[in-house]
C-alpha positions in Angstrom: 142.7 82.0 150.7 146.1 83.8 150.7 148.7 82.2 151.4 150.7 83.3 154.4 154.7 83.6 154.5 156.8 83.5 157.6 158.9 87.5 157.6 161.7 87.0 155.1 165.1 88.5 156.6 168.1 89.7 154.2 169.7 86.8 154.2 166.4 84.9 152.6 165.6 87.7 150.2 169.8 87.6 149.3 169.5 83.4 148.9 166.6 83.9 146.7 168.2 86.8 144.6 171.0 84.8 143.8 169.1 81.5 142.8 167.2 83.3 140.2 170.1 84.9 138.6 171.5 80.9 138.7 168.3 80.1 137.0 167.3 83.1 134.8 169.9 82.8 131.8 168.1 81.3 128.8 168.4 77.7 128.9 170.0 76.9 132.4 166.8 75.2 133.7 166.9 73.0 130.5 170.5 71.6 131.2 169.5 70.9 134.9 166.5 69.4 134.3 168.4 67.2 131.1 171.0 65.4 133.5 168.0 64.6 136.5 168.1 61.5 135.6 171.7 60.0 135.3 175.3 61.8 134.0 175.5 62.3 130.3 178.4 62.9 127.8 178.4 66.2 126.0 177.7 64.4 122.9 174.5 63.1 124.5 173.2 66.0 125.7 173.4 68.3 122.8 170.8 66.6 120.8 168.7 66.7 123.9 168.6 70.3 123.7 168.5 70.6 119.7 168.1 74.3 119.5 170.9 75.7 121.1 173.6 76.8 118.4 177.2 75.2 118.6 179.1 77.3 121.2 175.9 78.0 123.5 176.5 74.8 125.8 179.4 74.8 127.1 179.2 77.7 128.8 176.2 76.9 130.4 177.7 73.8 132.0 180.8 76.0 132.8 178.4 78.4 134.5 176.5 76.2 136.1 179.9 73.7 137.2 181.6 76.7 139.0 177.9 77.6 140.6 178.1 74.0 142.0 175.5 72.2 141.1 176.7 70.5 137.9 179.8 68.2 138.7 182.0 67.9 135.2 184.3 64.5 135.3 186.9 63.2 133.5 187.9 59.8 132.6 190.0 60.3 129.9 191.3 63.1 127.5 188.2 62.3 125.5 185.7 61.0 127.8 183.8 63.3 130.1 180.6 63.6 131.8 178.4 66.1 133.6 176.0 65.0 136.0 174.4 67.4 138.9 176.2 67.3 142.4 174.2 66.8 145.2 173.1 70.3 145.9 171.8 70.2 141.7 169.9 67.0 142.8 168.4 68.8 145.7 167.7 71.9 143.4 164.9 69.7 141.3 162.0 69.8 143.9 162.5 73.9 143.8 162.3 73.4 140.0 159.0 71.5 140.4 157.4 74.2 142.7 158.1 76.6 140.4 156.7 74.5 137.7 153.5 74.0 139.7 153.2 77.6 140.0 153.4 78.8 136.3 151.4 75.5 135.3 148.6 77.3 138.0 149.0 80.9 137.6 150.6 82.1 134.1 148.0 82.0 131.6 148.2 79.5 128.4 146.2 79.9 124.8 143.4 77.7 123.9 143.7 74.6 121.8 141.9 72.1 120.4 142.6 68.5 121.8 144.1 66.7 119.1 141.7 63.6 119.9 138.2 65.6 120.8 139.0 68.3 118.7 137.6 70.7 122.1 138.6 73.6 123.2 141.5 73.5 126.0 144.1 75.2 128.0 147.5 74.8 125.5 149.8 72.0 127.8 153.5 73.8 128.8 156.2 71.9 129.1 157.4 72.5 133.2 160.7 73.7 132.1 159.2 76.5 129.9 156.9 76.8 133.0 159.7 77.5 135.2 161.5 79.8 132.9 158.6 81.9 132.1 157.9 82.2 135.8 161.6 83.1 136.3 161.6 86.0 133.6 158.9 87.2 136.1 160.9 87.3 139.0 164.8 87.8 138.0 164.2 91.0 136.9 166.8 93.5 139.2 164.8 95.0 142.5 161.2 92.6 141.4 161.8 90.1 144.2 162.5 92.5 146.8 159.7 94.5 146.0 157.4 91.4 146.1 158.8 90.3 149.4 158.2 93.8 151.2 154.6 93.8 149.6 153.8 89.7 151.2 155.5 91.3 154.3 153.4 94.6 154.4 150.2 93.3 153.1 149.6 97.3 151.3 152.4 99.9 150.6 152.9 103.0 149.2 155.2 103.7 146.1 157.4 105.6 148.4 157.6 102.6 151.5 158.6 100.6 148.9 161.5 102.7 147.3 162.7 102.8 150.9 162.4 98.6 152.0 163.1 97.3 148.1 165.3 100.4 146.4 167.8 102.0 149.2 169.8 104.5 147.8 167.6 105.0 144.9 165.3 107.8 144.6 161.9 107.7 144.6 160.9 108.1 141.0 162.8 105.1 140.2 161.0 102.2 142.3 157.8 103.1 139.5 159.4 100.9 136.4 159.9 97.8 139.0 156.4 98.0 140.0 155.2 99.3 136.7 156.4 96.0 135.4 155.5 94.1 138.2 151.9 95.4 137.6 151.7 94.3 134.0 152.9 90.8 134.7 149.9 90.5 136.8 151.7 90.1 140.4 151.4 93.4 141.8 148.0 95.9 141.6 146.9 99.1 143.1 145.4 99.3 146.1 143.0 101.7 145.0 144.2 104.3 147.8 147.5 104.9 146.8 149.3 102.1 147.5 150.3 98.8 146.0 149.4 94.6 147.3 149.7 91.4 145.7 147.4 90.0 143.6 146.4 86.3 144.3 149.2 84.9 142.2 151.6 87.0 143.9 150.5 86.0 147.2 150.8 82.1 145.9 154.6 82.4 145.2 155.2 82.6 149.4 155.9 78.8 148.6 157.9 79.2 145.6 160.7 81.5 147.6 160.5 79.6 150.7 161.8 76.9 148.5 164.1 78.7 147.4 165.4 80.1 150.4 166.1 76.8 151.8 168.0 75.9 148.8 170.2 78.5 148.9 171.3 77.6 152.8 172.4 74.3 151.1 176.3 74.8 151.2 178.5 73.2 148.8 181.9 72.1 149.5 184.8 73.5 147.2 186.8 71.3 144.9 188.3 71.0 142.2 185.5 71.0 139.3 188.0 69.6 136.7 188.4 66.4 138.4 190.1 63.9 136.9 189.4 60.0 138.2 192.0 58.0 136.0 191.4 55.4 134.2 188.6 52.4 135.0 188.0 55.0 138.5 184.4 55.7 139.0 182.6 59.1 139.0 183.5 61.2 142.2 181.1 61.9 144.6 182.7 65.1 145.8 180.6 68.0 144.9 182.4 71.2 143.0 182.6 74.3 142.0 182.2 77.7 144.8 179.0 79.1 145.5 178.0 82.5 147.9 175.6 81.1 150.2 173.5 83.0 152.6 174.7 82.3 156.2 173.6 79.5 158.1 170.1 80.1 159.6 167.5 78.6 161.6 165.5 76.5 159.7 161.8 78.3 158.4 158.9 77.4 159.6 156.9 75.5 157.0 154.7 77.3 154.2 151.2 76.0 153.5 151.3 75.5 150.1 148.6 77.3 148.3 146.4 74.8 145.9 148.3 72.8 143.3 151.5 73.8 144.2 153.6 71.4 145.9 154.3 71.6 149.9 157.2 73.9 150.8 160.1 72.1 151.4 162.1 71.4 154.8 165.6 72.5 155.5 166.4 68.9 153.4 164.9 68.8 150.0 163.8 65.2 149.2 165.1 63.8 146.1 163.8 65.2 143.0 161.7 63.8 140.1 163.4 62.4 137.2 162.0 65.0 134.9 161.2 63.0 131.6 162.0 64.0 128.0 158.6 64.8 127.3 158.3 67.4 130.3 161.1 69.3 128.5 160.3 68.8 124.9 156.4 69.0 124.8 156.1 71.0 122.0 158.2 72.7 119.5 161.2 75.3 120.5 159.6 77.9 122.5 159.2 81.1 122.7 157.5 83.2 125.0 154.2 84.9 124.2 153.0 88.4 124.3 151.4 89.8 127.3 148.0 88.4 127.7 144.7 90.6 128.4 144.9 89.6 132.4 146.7 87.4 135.1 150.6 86.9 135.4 151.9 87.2 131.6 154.5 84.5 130.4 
């Protein structure tokens, strides 16, 4: 059974827009998801994430420290740590829908079990999960097209330019959907128009999540903070971020099957995402397109 979104207004298709650029730059998710469970020194988190080459992490923690939802403090000249602030905390649930999501709906290759030596669905690590499922949707106009689609149930190439594209002519809404079409998400209608498939339906969870994130707002100080000595870690949250304006909150999302329940205007806590989640197989890369269903 479909699953069945409340209308998205701008400011929910804006929040969402701007959490998947957050998330879509390689590697973001895997620096998040690295300090869930407690702050870590620089040296300590660059052989958690063993294949980014020298000079590729600090900007990510720059990036994401000015977004807000990495907090960067210093002791001393030489002794710093990053942990998340508490809108990064409450970012971790939105990580594990989005896991749940590509774990369900992105398609994996058969391997054998290592200890039945049977046939199985390959296991993904959830943060190549959630950055598979993010190349999906980051792409420019591709959430906007999706939302007027779960709003609209069918529409035509040219209702969509109009909702998803303004200011853009028609001719140039068909590469969005084009794509859209081959990652399994979106599919002809058969009478000239354009739905979700059953996947795209099932992300009405994953971008209400998201949406209610992006409401979170996050005080501005400075993200350079610095304690002095013996002073414990700040709980002041840094770095600005554009959030959508304050809204009422949505109504709730029935989740669609084995993806988690959307969240309410609070996020609970989120997991304490475990090396193995991250690292369960060697560095990844992301697959060709498959023969059918959303491609990774």
């Amino acid at each position: 059974m479909a699953t069945i979104a409340p209308p998205a207004t701008p400011n929910d298709l804006l929040g969402v827009t701007k959490t998947l650029d957050l998330l879509a730059p390689r590697w973001n998710v895997w620096v998040l998801m690295t300090l869930s469970s407690q702050p870590l020194r620089y040296a300590e988190i660059k052989p958690r994430l063993p294949w980014l080459a020298d000079g590729q992490l600090h900007p990510r923690l720059r990036h994401l420290t000015n977004a807000g939802v990495i907090e960067r403090t210093e002791y001393a000249p030489r002794h710093v740590t990053y942990g998340l602030t508490s809108r990064g905390a409450a970012l971790l649930p939105v990580l594990a829908v989005i896991a749940s999501w590509g774990d369900t709906y992105l398609e994996r290759d058969l391997v054998a079990n290592e200890h039945s030596g049977e046939m199985g669905p390959e296991r993904i690590a959830p943060a190549q999960n959630i950055d598979d499922a993010i190349a999906l949707l980051a792409p420019r106009h591709a959430t906007a097209i999706l939302f007027s689609l779960q709003a609209r149930g069918t529409a035509t190439a040219k209702t969509l330019a109009t909702e998803a594209m303004p200011g853009y002519g028609l001719t140039a809404v068909y590469k969005p959907l084009e794509r859209l079409v081959a990652d399994g998400l979106v599919t002809a209608s058969g009478t000239g128009g354009y739905q979700l498939t059953a996947s795209g339906q099932a992300l009405a969870p994953v971008f209400q999540a998201i949406s209610v994130w992006a409401t979170i707002p996050a005080p501005e100080t400075d993200a350079r903070r610095t304690p002095g000595p013996g002073a414990v870690p700040s709980q002041s949250r840094s770095g600005p971020w554009a959030t959508t304006p304050t809204r009422l909150p949505a109504p709730a999302v029935v989740a669609a099957p084995a993806v988690r329940p959307a969240l309410t205007r609070t996020p609970p806590a989120g997991p304490a995402w475990k090396s193995g989640d991250l690292f369960s197989h060697q560095i990844p890369a992301r697959p060709i397109s498959p023969a059918g269903g959303p491609r990774r």
